[in-house]
PDB file of N, CA, C and O in Angstrom, chain B, residues numbered from 101:
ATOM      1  N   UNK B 101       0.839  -1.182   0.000  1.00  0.00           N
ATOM      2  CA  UNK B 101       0.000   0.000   0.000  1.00  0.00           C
ATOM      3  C   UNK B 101       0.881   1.242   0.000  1.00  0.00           C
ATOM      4  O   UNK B 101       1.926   1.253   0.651  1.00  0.00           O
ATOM      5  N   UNK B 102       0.385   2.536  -0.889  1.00  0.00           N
ATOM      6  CA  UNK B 102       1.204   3.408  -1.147  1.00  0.00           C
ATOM      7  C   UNK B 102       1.118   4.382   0.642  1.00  0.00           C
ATOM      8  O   UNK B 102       0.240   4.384   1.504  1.00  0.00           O
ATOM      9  N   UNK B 103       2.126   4.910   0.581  1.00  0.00           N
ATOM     10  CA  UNK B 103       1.562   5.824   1.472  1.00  0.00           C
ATOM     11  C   UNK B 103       0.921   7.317   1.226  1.00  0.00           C
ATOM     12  O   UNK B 103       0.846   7.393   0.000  1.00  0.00           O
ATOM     13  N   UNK B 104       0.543   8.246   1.650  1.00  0.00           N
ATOM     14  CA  UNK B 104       0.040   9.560   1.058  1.00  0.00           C
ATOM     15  C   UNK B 104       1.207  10.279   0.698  1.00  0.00           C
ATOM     16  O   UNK B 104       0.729  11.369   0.383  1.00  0.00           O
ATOM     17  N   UNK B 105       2.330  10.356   0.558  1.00  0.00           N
ATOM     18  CA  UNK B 105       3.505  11.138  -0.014  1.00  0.00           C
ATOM     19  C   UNK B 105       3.652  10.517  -1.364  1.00  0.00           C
ATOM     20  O   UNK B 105       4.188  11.221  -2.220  1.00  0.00           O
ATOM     21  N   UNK B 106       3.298   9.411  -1.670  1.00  0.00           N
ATOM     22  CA  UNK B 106       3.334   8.725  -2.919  1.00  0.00           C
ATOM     23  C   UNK B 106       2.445   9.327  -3.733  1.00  0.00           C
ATOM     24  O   UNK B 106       2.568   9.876  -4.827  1.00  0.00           O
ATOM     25  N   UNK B 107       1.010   9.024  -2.613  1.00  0.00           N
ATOM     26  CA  UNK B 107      -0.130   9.545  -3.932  1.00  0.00           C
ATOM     27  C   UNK B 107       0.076  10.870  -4.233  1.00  0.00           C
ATOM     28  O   UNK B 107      -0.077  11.254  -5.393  1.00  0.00           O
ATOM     29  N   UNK B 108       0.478  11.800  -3.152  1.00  0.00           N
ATOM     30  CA  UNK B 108       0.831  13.357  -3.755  1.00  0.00           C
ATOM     31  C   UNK B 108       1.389  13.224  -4.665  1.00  0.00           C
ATOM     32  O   UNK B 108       0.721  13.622  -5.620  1.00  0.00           O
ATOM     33  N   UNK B 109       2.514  12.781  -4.998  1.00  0.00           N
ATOM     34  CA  UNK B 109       3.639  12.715  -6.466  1.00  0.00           C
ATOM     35  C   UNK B 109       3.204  12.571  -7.642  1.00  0.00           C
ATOM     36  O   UNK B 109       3.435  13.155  -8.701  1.00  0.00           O
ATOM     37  N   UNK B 110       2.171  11.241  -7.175  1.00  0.00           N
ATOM     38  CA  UNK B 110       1.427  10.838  -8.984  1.00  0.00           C
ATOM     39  C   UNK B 110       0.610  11.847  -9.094  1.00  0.00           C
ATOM     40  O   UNK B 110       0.449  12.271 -10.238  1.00  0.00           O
ATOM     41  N   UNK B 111      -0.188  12.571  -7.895  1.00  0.00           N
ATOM     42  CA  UNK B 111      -1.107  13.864  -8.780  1.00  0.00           C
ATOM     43  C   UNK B 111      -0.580  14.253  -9.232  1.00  0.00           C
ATOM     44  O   UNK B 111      -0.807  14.218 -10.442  1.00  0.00           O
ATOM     45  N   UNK B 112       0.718  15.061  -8.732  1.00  0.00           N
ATOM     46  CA  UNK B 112       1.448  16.236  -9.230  1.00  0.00           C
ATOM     47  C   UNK B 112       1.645  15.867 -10.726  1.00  0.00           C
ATOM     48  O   UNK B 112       1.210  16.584 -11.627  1.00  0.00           O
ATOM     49  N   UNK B 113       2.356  14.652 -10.954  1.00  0.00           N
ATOM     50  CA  UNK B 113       2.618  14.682 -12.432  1.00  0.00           C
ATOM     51  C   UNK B 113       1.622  14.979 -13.303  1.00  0.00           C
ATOM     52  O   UNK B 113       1.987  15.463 -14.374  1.00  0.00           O
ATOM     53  N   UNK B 114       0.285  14.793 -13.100  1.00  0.00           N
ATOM     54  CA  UNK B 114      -0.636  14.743 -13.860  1.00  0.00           C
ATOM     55  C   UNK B 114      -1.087  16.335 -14.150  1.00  0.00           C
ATOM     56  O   UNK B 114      -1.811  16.617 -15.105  1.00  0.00           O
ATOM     57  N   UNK B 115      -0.624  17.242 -13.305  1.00  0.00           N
ATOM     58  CA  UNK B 115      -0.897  18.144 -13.206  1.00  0.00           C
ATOM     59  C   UNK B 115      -0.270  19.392 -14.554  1.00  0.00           C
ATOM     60  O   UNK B 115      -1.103  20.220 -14.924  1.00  0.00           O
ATOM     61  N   UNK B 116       0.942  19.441 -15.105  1.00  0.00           N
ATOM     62  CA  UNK B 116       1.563  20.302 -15.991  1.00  0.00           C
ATOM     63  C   UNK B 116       0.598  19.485 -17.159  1.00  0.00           C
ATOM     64  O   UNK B 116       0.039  20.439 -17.701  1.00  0.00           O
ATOM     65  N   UNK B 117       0.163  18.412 -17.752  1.00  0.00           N
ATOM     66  CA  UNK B 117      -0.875  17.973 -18.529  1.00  0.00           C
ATOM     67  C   UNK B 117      -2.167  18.686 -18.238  1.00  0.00           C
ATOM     68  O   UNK B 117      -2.891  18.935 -19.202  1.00  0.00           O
ATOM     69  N   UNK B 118      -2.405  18.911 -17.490  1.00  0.00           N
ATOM     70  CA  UNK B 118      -4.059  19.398 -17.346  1.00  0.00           C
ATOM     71  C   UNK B 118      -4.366  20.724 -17.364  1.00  0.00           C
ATOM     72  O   UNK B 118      -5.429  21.256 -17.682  1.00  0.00           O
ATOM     73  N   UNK B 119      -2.561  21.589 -16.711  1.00  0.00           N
ATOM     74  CA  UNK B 119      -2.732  22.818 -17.309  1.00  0.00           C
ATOM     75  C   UNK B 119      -2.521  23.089 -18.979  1.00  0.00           C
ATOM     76  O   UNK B 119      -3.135  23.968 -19.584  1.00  0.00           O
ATOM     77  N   UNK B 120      -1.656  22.280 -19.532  1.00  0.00           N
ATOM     78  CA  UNK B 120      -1.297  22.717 -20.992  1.00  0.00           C
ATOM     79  C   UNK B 120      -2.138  22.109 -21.972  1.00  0.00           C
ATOM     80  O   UNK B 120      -2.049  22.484 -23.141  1.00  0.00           O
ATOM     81  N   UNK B 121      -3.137  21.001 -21.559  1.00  0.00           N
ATOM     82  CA  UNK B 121      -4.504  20.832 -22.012  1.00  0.00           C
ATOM     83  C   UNK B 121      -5.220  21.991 -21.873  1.00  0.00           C
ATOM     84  O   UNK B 121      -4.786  22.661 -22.809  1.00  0.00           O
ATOM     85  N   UNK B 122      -5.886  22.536 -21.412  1.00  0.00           N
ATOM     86  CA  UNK B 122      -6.114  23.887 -21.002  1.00  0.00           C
ATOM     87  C   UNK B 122      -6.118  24.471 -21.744  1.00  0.00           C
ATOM     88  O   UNK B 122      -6.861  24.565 -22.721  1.00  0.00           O
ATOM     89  N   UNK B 123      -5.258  25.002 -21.421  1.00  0.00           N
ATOM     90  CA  UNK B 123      -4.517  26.029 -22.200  1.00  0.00           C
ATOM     91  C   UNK B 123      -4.126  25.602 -23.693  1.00  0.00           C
ATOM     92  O   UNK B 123      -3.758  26.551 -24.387  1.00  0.00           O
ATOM     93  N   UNK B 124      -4.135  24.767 -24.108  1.00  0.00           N
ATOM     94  CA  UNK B 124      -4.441  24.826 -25.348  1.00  0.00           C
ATOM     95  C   UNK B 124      -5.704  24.342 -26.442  1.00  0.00           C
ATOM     96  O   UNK B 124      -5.768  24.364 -27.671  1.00  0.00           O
ATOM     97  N   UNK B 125      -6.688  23.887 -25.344  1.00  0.00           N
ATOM     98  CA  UNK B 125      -7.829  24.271 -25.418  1.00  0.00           C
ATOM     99  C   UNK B 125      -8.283  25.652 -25.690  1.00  0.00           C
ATOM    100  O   UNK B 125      -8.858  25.884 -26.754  1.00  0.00           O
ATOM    101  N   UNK B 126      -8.099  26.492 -24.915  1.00  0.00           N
ATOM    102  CA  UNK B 126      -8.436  27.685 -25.003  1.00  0.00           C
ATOM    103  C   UNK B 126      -7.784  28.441 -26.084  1.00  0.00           C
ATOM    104  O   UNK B 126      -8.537  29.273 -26.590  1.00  0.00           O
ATOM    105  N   UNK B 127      -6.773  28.398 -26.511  1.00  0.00           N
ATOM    106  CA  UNK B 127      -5.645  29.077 -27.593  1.00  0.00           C
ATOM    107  C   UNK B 127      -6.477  28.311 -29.010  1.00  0.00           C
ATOM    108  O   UNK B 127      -6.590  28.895 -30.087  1.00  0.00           O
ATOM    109  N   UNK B 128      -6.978  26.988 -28.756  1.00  0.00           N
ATOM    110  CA  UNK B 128      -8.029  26.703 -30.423  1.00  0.00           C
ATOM    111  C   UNK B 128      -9.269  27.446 -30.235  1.00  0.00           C
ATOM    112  O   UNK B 128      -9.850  27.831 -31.250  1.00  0.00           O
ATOM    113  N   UNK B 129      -9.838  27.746 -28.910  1.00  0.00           N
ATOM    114  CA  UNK B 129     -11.194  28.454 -29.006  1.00  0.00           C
ATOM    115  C   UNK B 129     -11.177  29.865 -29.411  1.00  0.00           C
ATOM    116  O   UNK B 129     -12.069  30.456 -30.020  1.00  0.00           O
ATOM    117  N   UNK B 130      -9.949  30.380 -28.961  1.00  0.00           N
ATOM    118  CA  UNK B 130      -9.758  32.198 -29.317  1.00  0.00           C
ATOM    119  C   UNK B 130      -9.519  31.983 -30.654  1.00  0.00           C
ATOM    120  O   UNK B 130     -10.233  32.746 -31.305  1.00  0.00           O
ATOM    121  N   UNK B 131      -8.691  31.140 -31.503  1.00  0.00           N
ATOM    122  CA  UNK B 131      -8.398  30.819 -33.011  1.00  0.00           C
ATOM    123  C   UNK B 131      -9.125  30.403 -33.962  1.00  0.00           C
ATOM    124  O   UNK B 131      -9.053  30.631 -35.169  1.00  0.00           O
ATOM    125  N   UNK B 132      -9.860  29.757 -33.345  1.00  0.00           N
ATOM    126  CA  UNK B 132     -10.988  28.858 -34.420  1.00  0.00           C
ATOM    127  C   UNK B 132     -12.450  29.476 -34.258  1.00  0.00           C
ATOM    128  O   UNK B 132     -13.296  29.601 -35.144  1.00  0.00           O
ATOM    129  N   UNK B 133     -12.546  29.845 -32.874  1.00  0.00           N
ATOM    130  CA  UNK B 133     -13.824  30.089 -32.590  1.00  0.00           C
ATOM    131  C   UNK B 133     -14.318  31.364 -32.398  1.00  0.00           C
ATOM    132  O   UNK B 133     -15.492  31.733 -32.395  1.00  0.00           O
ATOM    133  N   UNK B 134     -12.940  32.227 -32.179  1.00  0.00           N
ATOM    134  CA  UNK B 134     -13.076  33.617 -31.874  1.00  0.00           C
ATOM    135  C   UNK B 134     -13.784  33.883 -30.596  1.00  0.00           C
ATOM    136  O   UNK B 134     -14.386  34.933 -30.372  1.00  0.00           O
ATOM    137  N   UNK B 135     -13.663  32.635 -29.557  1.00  0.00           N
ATOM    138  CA  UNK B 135     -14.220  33.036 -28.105  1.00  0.00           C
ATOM    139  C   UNK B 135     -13.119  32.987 -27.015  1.00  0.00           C
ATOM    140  O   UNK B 135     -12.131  32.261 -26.909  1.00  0.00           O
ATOM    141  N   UNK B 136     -13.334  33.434 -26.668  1.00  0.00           N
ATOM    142  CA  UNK B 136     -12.359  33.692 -25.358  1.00  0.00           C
ATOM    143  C   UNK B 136     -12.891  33.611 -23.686  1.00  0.00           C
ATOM    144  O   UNK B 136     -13.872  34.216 -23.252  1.00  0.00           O
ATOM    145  N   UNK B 137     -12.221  32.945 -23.093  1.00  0.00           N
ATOM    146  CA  UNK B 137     -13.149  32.838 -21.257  1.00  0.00           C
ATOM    147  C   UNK B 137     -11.724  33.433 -20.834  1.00  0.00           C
ATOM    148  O   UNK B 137     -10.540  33.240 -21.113  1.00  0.00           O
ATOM    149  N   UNK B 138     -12.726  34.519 -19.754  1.00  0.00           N
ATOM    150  CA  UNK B 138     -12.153  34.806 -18.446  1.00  0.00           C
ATOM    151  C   UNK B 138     -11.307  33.825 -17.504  1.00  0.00           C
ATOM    152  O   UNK B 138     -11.635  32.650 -17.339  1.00  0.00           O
ATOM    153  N   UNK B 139     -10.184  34.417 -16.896  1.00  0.00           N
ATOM    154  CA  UNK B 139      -8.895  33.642 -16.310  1.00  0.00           C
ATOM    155  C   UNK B 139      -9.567  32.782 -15.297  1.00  0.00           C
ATOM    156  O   UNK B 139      -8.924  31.776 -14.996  1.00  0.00           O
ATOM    157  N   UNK B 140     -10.751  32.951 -14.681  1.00  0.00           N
ATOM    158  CA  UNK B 140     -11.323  32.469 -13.557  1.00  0.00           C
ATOM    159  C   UNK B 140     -12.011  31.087 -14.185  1.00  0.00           C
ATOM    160  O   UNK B 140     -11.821  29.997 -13.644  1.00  0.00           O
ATOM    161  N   UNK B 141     -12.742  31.223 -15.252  1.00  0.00           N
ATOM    162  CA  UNK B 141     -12.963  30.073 -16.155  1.00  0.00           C
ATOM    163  C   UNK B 141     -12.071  29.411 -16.266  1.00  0.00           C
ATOM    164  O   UNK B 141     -12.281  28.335 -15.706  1.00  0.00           O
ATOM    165  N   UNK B 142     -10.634  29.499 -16.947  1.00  0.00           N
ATOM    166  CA  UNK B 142      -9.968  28.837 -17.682  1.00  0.00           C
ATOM    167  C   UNK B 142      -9.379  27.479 -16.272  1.00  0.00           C
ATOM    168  O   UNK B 142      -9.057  26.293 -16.346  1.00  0.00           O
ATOM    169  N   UNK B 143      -9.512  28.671 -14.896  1.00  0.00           N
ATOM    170  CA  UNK B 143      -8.913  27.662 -13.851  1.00  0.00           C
ATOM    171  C   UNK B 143      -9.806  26.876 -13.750  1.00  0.00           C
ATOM    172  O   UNK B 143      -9.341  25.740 -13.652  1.00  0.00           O
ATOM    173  N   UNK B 144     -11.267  26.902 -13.712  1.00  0.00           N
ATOM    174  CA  UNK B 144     -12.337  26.316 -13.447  1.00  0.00           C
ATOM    175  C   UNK B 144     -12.057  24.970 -14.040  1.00  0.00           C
ATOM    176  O   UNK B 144     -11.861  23.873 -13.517  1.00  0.00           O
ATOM    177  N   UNK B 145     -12.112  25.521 -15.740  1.00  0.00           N
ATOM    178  CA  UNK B 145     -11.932  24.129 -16.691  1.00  0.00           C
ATOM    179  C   UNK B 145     -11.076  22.817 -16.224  1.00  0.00           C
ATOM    180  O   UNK B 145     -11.348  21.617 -16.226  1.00  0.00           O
ATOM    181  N   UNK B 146      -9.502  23.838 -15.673  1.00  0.00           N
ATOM    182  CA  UNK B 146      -8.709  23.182 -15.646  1.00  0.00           C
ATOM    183  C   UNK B 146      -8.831  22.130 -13.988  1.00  0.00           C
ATOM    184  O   UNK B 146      -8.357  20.997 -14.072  1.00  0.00           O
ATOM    185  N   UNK B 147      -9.332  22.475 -12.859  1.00  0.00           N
ATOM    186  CA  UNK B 147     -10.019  21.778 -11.782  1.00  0.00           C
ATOM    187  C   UNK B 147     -10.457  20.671 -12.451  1.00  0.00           C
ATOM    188  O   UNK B 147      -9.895  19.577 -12.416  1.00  0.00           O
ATOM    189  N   UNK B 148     -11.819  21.029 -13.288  1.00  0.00           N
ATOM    190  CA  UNK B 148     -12.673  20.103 -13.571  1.00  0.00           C
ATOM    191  C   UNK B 148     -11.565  19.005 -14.715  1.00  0.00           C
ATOM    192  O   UNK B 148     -12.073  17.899 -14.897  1.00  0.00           O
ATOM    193  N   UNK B 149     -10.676  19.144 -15.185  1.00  0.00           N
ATOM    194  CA  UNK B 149     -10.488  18.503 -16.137  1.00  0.00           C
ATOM    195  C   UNK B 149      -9.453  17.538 -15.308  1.00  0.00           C
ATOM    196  O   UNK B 149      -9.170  16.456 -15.823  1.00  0.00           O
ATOM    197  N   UNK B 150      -9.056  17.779 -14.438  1.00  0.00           N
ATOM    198  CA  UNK B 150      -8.070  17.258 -13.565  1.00  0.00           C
ATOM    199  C   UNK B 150      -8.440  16.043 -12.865  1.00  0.00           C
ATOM    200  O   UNK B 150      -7.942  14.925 -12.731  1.00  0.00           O
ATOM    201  N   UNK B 151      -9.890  16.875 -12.309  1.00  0.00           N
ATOM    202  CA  UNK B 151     -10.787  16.097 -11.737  1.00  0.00           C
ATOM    203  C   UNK B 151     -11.330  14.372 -12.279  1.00  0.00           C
ATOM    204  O   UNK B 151     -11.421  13.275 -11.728  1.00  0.00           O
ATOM    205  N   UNK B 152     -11.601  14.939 -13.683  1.00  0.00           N
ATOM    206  CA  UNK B 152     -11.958  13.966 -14.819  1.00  0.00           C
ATOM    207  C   UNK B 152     -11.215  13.267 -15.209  1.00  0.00           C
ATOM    208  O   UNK B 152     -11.609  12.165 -15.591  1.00  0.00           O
ATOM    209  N   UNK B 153      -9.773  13.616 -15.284  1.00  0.00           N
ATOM    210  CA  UNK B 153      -8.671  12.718 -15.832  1.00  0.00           C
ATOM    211  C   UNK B 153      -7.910  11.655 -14.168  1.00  0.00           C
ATOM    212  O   UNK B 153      -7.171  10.670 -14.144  1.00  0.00           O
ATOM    213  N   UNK B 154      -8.593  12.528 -12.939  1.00  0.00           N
ATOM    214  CA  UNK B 154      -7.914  11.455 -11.907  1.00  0.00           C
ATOM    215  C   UNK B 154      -9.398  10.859 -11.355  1.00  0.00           C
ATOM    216  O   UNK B 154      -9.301  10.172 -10.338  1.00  0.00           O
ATOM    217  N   UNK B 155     -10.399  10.990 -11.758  1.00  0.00           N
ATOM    218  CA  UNK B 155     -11.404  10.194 -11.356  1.00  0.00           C
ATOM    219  C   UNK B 155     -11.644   8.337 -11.213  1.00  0.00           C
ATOM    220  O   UNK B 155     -12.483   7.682 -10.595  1.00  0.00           O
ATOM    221  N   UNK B 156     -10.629   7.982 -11.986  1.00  0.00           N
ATOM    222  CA  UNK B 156     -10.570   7.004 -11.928  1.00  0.00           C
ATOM    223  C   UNK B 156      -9.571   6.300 -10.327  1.00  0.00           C
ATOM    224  O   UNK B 156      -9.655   5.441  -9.449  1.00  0.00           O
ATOM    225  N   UNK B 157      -8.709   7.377 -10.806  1.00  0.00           N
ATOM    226  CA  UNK B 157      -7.548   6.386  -9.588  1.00  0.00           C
ATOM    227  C   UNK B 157      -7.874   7.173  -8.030  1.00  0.00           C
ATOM    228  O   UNK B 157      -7.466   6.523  -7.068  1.00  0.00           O
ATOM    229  N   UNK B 158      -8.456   8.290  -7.757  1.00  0.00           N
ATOM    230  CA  UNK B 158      -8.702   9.143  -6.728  1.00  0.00           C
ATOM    231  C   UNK B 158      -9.713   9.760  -6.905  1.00  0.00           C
ATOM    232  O   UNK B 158      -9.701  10.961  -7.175  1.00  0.00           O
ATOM    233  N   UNK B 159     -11.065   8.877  -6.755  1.00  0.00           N
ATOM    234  CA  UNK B 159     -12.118   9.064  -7.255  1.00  0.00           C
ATOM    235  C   UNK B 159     -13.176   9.888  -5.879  1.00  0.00           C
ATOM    236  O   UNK B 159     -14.134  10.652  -6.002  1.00  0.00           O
ATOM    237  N   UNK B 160     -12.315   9.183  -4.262  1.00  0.00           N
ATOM    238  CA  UNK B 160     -12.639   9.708  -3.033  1.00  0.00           C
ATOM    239  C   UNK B 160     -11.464  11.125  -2.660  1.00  0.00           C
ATOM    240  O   UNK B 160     -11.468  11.780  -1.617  1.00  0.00           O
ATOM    241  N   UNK B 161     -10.682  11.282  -3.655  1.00  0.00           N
ATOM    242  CA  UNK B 161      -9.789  12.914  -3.184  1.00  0.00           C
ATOM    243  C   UNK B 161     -10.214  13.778  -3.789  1.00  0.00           C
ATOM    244  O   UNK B 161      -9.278  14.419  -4.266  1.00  0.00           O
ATOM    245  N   UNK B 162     -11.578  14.363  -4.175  1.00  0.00           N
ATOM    246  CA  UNK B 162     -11.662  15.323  -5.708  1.00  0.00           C
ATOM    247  C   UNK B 162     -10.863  16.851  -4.297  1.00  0.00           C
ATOM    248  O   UNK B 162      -9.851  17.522  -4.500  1.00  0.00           O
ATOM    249  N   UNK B 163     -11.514  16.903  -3.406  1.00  0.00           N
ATOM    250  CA  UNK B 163     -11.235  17.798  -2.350  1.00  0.00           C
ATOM    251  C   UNK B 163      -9.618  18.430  -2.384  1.00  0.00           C
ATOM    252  O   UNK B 163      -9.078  19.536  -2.408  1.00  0.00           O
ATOM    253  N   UNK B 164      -9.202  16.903  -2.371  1.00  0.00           N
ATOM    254  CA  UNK B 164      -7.220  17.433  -2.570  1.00  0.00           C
ATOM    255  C   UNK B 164      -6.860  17.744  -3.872  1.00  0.00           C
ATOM    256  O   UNK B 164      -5.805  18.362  -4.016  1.00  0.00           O
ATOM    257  N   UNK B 165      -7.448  17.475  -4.760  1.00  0.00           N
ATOM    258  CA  UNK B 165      -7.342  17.677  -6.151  1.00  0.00           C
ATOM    259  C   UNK B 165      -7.567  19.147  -6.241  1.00  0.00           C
ATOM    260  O   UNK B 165      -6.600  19.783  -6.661  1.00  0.00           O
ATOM    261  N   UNK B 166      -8.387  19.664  -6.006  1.00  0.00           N
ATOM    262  CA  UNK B 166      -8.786  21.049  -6.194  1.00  0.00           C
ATOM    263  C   UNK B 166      -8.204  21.741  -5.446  1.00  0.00           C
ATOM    264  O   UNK B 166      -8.009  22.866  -5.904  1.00  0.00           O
ATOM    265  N   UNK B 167      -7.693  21.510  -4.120  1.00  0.00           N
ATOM    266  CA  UNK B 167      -6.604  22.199  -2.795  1.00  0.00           C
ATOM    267  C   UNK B 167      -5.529  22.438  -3.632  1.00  0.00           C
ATOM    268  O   UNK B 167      -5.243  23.620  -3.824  1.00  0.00           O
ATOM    269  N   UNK B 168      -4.791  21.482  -4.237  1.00  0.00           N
ATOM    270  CA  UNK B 168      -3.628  21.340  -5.269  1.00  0.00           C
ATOM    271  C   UNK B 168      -3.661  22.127  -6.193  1.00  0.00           C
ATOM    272  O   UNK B 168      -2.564  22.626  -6.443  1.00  0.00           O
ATOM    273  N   UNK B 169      -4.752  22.552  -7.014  1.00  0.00           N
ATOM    274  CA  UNK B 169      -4.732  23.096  -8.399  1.00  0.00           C
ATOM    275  C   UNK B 169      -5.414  24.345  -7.591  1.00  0.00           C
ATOM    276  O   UNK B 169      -4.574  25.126  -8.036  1.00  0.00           O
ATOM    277  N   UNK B 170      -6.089  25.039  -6.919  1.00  0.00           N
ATOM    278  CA  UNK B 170      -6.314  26.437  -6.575  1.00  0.00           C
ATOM    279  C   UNK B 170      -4.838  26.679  -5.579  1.00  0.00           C
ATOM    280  O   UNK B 170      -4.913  27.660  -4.838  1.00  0.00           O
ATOM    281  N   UNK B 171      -4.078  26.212  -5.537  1.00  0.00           N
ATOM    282  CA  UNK B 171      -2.588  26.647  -4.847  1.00  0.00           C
ATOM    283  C   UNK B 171      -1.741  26.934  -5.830  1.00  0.00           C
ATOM    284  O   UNK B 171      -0.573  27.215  -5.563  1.00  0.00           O
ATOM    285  N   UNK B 172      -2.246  26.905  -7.230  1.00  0.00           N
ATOM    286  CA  UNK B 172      -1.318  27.375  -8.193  1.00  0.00           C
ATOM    287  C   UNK B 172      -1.163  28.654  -8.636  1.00  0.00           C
ATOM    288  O   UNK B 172      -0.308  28.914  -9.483  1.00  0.00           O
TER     289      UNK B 172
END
């Protein structure tokens, strides 16, 4: 069994992916779509997308997930 310093690590990695998903999400919507969201959105997305991509393996931490990504 991992201990909780472990599972911190594997979030983290997952984390520079979920911002530059994001963010380049948003860089095809201002380009293609000519829409643009507010910085408060874009973090939103990026929570939720984090959320979605660790739902599987830390499906009972969404709480630390979001502690993690609003500390950025």
């Amino acid at each position: 069994m991992e201990g909780s310093g472990s599972t911190d690590k594997s979030r983290w990695k997952i984390v520079p992916a979920v911002i530059w998903w994001t963010i380049w999400k948003e860089r095809n919507s201002r380009n293609f779509d000519n829409k643009s969201s507010p910085l408060h959105k874009i973090k939103i997305n990026c929570i939720i997308t984090c959320c979605y991509w660790c739902s599987s393996e830390y499906i009972d931490d969404f709480v630390a997930i979001v502690d993690i990504l609003g500390s950025l």
